[in-house]
C-alpha positions as CSV (number, residue, x, y, z in Angstrom):
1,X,-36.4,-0.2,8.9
2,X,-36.4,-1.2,13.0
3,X,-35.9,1.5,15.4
4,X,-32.3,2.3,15.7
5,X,-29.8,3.2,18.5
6,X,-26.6,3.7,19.8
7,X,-24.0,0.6,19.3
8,X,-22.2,-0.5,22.3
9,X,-21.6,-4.0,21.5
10,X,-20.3,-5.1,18.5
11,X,-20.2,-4.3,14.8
12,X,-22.4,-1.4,13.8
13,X,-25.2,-2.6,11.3
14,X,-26.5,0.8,9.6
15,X,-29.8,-1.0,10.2
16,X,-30.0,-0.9,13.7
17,X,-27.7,1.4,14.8
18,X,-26.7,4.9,13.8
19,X,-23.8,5.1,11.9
20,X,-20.9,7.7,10.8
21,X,-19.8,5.9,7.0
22,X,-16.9,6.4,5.4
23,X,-14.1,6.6,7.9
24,X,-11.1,5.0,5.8
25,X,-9.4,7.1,3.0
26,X,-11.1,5.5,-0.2
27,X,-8.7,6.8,-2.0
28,X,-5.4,5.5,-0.4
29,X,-6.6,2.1,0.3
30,X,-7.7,2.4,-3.2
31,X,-4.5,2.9,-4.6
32,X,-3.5,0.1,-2.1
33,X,-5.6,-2.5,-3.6
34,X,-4.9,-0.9,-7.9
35,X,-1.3,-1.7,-6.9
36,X,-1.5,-5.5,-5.4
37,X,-0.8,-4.0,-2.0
38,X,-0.2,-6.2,1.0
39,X,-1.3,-3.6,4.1
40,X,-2.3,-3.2,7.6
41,X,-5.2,-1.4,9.3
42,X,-5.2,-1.2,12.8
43,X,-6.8,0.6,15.8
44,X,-8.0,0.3,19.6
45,X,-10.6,-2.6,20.1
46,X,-14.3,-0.8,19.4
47,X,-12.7,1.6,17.4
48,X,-15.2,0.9,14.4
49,X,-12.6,-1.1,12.1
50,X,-14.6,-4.1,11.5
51,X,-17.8,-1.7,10.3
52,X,-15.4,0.1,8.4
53,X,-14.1,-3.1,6.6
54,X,-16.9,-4.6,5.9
55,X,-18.9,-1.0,4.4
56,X,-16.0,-1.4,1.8
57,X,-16.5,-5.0,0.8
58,X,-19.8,-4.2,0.1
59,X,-18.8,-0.8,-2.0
60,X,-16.2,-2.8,-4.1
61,X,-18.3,-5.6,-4.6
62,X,-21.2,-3.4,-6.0
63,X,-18.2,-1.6,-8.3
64,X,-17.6,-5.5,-10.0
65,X,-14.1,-5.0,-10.4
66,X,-12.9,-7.2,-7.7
67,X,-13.9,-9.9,-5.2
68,X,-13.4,-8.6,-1.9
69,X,-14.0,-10.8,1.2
70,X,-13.9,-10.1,4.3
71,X,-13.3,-12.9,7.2
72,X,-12.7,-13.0,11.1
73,X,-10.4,-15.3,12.5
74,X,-10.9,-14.9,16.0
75,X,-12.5,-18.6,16.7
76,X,-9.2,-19.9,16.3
77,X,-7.9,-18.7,19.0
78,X,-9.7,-21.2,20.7
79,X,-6.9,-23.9,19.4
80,X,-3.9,-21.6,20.9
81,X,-1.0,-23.5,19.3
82,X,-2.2,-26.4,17.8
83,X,-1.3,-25.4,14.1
84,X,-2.9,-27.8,12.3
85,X,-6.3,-27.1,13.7
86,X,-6.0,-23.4,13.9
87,X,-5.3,-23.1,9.8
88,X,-8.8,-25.7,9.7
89,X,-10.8,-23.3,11.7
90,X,-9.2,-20.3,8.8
91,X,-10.4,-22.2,6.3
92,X,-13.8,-23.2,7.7
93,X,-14.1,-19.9,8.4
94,X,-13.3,-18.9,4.6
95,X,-15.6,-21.1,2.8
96,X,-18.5,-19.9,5.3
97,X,-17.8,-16.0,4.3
98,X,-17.3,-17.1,0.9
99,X,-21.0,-18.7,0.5
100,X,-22.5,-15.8,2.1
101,X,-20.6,-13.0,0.6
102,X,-19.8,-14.3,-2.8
103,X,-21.8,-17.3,-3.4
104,X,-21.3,-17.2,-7.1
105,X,-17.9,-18.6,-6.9
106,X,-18.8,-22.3,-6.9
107,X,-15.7,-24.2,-7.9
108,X,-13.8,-22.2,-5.1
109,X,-16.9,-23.3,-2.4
110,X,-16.8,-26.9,-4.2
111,X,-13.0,-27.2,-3.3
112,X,-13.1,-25.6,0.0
113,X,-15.8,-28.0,1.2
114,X,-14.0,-30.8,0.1
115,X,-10.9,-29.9,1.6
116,X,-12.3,-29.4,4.9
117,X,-15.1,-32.2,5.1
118,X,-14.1,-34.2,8.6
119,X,-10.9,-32.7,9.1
120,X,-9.3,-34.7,5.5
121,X,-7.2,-31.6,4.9
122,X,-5.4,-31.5,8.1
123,X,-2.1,-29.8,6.3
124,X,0.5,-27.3,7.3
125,X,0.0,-25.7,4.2
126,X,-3.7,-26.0,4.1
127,X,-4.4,-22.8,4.2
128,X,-2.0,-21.5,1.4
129,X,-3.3,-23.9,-0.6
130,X,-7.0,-22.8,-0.1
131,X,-5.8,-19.1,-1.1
132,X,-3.9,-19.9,-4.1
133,X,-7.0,-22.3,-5.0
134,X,-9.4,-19.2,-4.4
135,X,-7.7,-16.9,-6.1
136,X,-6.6,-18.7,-9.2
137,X,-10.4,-19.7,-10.0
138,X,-12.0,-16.6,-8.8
139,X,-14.1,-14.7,-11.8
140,X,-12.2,-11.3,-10.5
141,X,-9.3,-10.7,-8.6
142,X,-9.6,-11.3,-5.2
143,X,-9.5,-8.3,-2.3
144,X,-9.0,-10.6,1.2
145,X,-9.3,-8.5,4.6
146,X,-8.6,-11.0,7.6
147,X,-9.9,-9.6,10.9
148,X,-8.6,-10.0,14.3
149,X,-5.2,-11.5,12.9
150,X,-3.5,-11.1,16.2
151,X,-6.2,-12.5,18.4
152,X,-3.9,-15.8,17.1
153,X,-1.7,-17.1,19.3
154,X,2.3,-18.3,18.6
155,X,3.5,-20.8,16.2
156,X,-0.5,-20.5,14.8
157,X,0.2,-17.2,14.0
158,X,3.6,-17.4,12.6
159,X,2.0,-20.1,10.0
160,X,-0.5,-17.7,8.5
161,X,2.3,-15.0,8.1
162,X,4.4,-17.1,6.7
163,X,2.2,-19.0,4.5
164,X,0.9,-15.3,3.1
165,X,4.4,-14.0,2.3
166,X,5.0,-17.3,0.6
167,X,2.3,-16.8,-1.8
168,X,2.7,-12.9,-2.1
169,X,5.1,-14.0,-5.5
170,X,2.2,-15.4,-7.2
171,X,-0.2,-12.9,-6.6
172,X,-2.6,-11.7,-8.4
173,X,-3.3,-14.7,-10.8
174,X,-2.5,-17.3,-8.0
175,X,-2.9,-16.0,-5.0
176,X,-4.9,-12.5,-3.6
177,X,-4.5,-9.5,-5.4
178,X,-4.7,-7.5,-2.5
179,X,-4.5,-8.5,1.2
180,X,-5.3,-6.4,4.6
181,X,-4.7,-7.6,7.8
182,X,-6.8,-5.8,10.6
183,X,-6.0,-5.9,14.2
184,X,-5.5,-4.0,17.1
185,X,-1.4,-3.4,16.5
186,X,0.6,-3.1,13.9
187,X,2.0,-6.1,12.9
188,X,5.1,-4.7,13.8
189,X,4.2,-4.9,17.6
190,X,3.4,-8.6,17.6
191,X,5.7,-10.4,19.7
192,X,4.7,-13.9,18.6
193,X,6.4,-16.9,21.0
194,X,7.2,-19.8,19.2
195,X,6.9,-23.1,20.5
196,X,8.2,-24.6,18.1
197,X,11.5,-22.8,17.4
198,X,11.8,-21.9,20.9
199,X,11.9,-18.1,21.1
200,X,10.2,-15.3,20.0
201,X,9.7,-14.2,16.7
202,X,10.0,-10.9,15.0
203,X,7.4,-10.4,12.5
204,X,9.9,-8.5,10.4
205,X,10.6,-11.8,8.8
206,X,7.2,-13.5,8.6
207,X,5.2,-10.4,7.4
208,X,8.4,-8.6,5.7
209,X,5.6,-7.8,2.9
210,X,3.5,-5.3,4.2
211,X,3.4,-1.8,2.3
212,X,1.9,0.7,4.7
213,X,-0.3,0.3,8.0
214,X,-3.3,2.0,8.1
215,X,-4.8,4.0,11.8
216,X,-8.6,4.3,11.9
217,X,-8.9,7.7,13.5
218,X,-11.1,8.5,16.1
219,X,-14.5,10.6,15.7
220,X,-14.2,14.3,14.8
221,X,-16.8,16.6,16.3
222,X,-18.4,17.0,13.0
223,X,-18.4,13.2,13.3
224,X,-20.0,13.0,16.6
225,X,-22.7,15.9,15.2
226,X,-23.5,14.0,12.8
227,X,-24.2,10.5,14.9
228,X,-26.2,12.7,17.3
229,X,-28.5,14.3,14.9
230,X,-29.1,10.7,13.7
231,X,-31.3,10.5,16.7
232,X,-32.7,13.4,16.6
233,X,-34.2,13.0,13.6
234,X,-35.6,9.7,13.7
235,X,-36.8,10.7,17.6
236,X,-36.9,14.1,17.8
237,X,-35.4,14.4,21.0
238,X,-32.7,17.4,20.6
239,X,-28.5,16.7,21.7
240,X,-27.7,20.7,22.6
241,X,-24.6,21.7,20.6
242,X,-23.0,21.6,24.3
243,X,-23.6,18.1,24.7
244,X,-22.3,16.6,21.5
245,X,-19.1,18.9,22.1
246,X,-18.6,17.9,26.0
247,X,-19.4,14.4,24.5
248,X,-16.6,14.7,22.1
249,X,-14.2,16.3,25.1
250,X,-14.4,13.8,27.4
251,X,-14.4,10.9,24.5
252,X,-11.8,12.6,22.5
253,X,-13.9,11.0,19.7
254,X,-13.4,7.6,20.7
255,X,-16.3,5.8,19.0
256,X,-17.4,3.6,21.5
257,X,-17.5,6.0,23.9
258,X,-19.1,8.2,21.9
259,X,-21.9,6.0,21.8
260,X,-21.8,4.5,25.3
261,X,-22.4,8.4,26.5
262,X,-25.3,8.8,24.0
263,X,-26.9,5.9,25.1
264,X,-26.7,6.4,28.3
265,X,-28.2,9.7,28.3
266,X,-30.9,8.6,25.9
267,X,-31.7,5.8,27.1
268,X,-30.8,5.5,31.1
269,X,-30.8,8.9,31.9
270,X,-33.1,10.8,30.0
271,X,-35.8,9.0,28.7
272,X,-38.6,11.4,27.8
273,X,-38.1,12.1,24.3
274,X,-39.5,15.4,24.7
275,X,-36.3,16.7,26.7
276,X,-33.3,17.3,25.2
277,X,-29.6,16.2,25.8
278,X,-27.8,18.6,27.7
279,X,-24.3,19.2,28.7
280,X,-24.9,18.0,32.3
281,X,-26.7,14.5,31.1
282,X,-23.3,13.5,29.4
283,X,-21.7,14.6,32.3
284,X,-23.9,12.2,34.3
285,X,-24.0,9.6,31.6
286,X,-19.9,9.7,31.8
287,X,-20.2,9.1,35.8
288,X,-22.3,6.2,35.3
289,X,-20.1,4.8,32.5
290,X,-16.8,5.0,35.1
291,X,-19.1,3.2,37.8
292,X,-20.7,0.6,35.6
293,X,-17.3,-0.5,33.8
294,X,-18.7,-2.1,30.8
295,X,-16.6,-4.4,28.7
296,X,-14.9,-2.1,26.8
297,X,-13.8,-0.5,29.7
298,X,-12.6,-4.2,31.7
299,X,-10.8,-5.3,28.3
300,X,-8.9,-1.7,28.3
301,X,-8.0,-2.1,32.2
302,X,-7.2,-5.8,32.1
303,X,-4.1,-4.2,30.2
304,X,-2.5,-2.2,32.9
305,X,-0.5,-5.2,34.3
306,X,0.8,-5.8,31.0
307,X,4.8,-5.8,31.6
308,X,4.9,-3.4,28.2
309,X,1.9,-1.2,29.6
310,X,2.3,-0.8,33.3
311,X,6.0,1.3,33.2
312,X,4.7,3.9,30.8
313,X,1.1,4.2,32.6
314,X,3.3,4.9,36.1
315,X,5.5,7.2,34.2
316,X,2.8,8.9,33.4
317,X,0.5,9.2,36.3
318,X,3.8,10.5,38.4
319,X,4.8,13.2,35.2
320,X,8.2,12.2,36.4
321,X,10.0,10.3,33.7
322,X,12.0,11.7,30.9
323,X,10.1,11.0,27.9
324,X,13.4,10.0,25.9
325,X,13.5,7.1,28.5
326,X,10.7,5.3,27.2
327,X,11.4,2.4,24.5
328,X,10.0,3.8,21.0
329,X,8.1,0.4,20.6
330,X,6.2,-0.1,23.8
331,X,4.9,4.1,23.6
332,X,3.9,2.6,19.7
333,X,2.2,-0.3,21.5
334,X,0.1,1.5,24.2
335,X,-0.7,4.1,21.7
336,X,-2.0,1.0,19.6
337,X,-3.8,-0.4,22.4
338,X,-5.7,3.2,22.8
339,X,-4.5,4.1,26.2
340,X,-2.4,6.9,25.2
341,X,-2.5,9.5,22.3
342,X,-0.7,8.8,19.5
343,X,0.3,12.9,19.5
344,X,1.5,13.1,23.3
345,X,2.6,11.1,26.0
346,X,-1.0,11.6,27.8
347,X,-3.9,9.2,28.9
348,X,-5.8,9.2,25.7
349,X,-8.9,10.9,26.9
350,X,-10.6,12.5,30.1
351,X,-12.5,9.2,30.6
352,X,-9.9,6.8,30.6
353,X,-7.5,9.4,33.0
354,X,-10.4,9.2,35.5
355,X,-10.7,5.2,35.0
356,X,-7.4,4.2,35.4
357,X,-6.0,6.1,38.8
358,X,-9.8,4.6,40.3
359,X,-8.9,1.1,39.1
360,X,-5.3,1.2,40.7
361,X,-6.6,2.3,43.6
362,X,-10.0,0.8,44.0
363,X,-8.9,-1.8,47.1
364,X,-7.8,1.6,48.9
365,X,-10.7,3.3,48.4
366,X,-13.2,0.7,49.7
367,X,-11.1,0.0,53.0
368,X,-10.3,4.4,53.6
369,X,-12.9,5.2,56.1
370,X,-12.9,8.4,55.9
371,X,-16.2,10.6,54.4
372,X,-16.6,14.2,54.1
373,X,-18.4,15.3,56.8
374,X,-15.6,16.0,58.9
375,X,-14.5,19.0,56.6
376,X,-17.9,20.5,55.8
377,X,-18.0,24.0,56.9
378,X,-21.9,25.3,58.7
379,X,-22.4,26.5,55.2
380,X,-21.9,23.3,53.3
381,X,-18.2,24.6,51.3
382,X,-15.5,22.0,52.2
383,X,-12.6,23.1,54.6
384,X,-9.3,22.2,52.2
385,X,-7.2,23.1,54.7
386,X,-8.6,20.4,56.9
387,X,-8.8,17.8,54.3
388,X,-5.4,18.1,53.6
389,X,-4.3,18.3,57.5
390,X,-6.1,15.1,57.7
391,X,-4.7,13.3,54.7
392,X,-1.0,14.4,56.3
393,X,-2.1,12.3,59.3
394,X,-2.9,9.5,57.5
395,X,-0.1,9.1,54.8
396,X,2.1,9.4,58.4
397,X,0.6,6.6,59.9
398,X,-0.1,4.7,56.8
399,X,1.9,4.8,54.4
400,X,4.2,2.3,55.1
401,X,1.3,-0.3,54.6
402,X,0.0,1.1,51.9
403,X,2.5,1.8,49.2
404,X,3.3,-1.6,49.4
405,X,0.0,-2.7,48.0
406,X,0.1,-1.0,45.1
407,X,1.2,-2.5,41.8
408,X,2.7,0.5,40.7
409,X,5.2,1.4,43.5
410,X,6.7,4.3,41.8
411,X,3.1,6.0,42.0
412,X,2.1,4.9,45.1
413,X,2.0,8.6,47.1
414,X,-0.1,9.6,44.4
415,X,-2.5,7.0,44.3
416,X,-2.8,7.2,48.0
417,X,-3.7,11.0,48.0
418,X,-6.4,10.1,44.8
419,X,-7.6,7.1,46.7
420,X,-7.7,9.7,49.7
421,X,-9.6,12.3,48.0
422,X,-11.9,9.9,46.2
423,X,-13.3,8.6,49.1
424,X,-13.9,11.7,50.8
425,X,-15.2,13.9,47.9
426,X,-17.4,10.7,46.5
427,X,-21.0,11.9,46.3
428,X,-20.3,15.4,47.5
429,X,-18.4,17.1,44.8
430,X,-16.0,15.7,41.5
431,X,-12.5,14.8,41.5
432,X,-10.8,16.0,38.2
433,X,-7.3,14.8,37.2
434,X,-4.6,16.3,34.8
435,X,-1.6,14.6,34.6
436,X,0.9,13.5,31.3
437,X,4.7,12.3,31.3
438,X,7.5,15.2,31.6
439,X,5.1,17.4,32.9
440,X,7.0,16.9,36.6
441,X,3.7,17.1,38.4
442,X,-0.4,16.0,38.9
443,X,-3.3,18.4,38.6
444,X,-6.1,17.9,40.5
445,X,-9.0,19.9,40.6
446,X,-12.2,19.9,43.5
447,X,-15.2,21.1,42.7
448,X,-17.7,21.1,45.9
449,X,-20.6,22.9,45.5
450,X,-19.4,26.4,44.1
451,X,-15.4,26.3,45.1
452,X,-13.1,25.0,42.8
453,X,-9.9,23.6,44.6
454,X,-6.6,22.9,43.2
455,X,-3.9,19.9,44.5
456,X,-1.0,19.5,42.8
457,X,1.3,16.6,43.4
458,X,5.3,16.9,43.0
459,X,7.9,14.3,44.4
460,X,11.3,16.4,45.8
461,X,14.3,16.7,44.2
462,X,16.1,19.5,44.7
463,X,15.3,22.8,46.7
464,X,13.5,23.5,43.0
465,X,10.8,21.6,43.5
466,X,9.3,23.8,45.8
467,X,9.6,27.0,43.4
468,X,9.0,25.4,40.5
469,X,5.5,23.7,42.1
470,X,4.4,27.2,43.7
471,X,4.5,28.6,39.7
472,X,2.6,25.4,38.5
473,X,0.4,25.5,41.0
474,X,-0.7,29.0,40.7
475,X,-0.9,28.8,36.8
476,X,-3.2,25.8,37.5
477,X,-5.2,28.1,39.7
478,X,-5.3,30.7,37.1
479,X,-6.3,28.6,34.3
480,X,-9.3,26.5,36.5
481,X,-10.3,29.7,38.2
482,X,-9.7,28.0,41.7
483,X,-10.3,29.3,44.7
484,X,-7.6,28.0,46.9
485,X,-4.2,25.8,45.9
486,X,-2.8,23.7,47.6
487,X,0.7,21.9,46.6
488,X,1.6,19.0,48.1
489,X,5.4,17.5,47.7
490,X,6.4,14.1,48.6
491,X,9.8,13.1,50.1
492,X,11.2,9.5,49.3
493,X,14.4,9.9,50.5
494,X,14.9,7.0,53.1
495,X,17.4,9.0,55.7
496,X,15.2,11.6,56.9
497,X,12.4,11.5,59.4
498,X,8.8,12.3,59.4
499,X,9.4,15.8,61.5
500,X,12.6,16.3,58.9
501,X,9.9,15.6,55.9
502,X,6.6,16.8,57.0
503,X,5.5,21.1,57.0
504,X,2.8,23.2,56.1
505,X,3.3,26.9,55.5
506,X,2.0,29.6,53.1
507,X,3.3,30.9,49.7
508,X,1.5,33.8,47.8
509,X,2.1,33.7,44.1
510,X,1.2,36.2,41.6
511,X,-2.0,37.5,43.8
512,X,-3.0,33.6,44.9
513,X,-2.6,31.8,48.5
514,X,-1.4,28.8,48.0
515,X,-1.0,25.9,51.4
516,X,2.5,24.0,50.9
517,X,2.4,20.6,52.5
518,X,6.0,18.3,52.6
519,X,5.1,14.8,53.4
């Protein structure tokens, strides 16, 4: 067997790479399959569905009771809406898998070639046909698992639904005994435009067939433990309990980045295998991650413009919004896309929380001149008070200009003051930020050197935003054992002036100082 290493790219081959199996319940999508189910299983890109899939083709292949073939029809994309040549690339597709994965089945290869030699079989129904075909000359019943079904685009898509459900009657004699589509929504989320018909399409009548979705669940820490020891034994080079679980924290067990921080800290960081992988290289592997932005990371960003995406990622980074506002189906589709949790209305892990306020505010950052050195005491601690002062100043004389650049206007104080804070604390210290829909407010913690220093965020409403931010802020305190607090409350109200808006005085709660600053 070849070395092996982290995957960051890609389906896992348990040759190469190291490898957590059996991450689906066998025994529901067994049942699934026994009873001719047509199902679903979905989950964020890199999530490990296509390594999952393809593990259990190979297990119910070796059991002989079925013929289970898995396919990916992302290259069809490629067509867009050309209908006719997108079911042609399916098929192709098919009778490639089908010679590698079950080359037994002859007949079904003979048929498939011919139907697909120069384009002869350019048919609407073509791919129906080749299903039916498959499946009523197959030596076992047939177990089908299409990947990347939604990478399809409009009437393309609606055809393959459709032409499924039609065939669903005849099933399993003439047609698949069992069918999964894998993507990364629910087929209830896919909001298909059709050309042809002129408006868009709800796939509750195209794929009205489907008896359960499946959700491929992220990592557990045993999970991650597991991985990691992978590497140990086959390098010797030790992961300290403390770095597979700050690994798993900041991941939330999201596979990819699971991986991405391993290798990393292997590989980029630490590459003596003699020294062991500690809780500060993952920290320092999940720096570099943020700085690099891989692919994984550009693919999950490009989907913050997204008219679904963007209202519930502002909601969010303001806290503001009552969480019965938000439309059922887009929290379902951001959840599905893995930037939210599925079990609260919260970035779905410390990693991506960092990523996303940097990437709304990465044009402000670069052009905000301002570096630390201005608020470093003679002993090297960071003057708060001073950095907030400052940042006072320059929401005053900025602002105006500024909130208009941002794409989400609703969040534009607080991406100015993260913007602010990033550039000044960049290199010097870490910027940590808490911050989840309903919650009213944003957490953020400082840490310079030894001080830990606490800025909370609130917009005014009422005379109880000021009492009910001095009790957040010092719980904050309290909980991050911060030094100093410092709550910071924005005015958008359009009638009053700066001097109406703008203060600075001193509160002390339960024991704690904490500097109140109205902007």
């Amino acid at each position: 067997m070849s070395e092996r290493t982290f995957c960051i790219a890609g389906p896992i081959d348990p040759e190469y790479h190291y490898f957590v199996p059996h991450r689906l319940d066998w025994n529901e999508i067994g049942r699934l399959i026994r009873n001719r189910e047509y199902f679903v299983l979905h989950a964020p890109r890199q999530s490990g569905k296509t390594t999952a899939i393809i593990e259990l083709c190979r297990r119910l292949n070796s059991e002989g009771v079925y013929n289970a073939i898995y396919i990916n029809v992302e290259s069809a994309q490629a067509v867009r809406e050309n209908v006719k040549e997108g079911l042609l690339v399916i098929v192709k597709v098919l009778l490639m898998e089908l010679s590698h994965q079950l080359p037994q089945e002859k007949e079904v290869l003979d048929f498939l070639e011919k139907n697909t030699a120069d384009g002869a079989a350019l048919d609407f129904n073509m791919l129906h046909e080749a299903l039916a075909f498959l499946a009523e000359h197959s030596s076992k019943p047939i177990v089908l698992f299409i990947d990347e079904i939604d990478s399809l685009i409009g009437d393309t898509l609606l055809s393959v639904l459709r032409q499924i459900r039609a065939g669903f009657i005849n099933r399993p004699k003439r047609y698949p005994h069992s069918l999964c589509l894998i993507g990364l929504r629910d087929v209830r989320d896919y909001r298909i435009w059709s050309k042809q018909e002129g408006h868009h399409i709800s796939t509750a009548s195209p794929f009205n067939i489907k008896a359960k979705s499946l959700v491929l669940a992220n990592f557990t820490l045993d999970d991650v433990i597991t991985l990691y020891n992978q590497h140990t034994r086959e390098t010797g080079q030790p992961f300290l309990p403390e770095a597979a679980q700050h690994a798993y924290d900041l991941s939330c067990g999201q596979p990819w980045l699971v991986n991405a921080l391993a290798y990393e800290a292997c590989y980029e960081d630490v590459k003596n295998l003699q020294s062991p992988i500690t809780k500060e290289v993952i920290e320092r592997a999940k720096d570099a991650l943020i700085k690099r932005r891989d692919t994984h990371i550009d693919s999950l960003l490009d989907k913050l413009r997204d008219p679904r995406v963007s209202p519930i990622i502002e909601a969010i980074i303001i806290g503001e919004t009552d969480p019965s506002t938000i439309k059922s189906d887009d929290l379902q589709y951001v959840c599905d896309l893995g930037l939210v949790r599925q079990d609260s209305i919260e970035i779905a892990n410390p990693i991506y929380r960092e990523i996303i306020p940097r990437e709304l505010t990465s044009v402000a950052t670069r052009l905000i001149t301002e570096t630390s050195a201005p608020f470093r005491k003679p002993d090297g601690t960071l003057d708060s008070v001073a950095l907030i002062e400052a940042f006072v100043t320059f929401y005053r004389e900025n602002s105006a200009i500024w909130l208009e650049k941002f794409d989400y206007r609703e969040a534009g104080p607080h991406l100015l003051i993260m913007a602010f804070l990033q550039r000044v604390i960049n290199g010097g210290g870490t910027l940590l930020r808490e911050y989840a829909l309903g919650t009213g407010r944003v957490d953020i913690l400082i840490q310079w050197l030894k001080q830990k220093i606490v800025v909370e965020l609130k917009i005014r409403h009422s005379a109880r935003s000021l009492s009910d931010g001095l009790q957040q802020t010092a719980k904050y305190m309290d909980t991050s054992h911060a030094d100093v607090g410092h709550l910071v409350i924005f005015d958008r109200s359009q009638e009053k002036s700066w001097e109406e808006k703008i203060f600075h005085l001193t509160e002390i709660i339960n024991g704690k100082m904490i500097h109140v600053w109205g902007l």
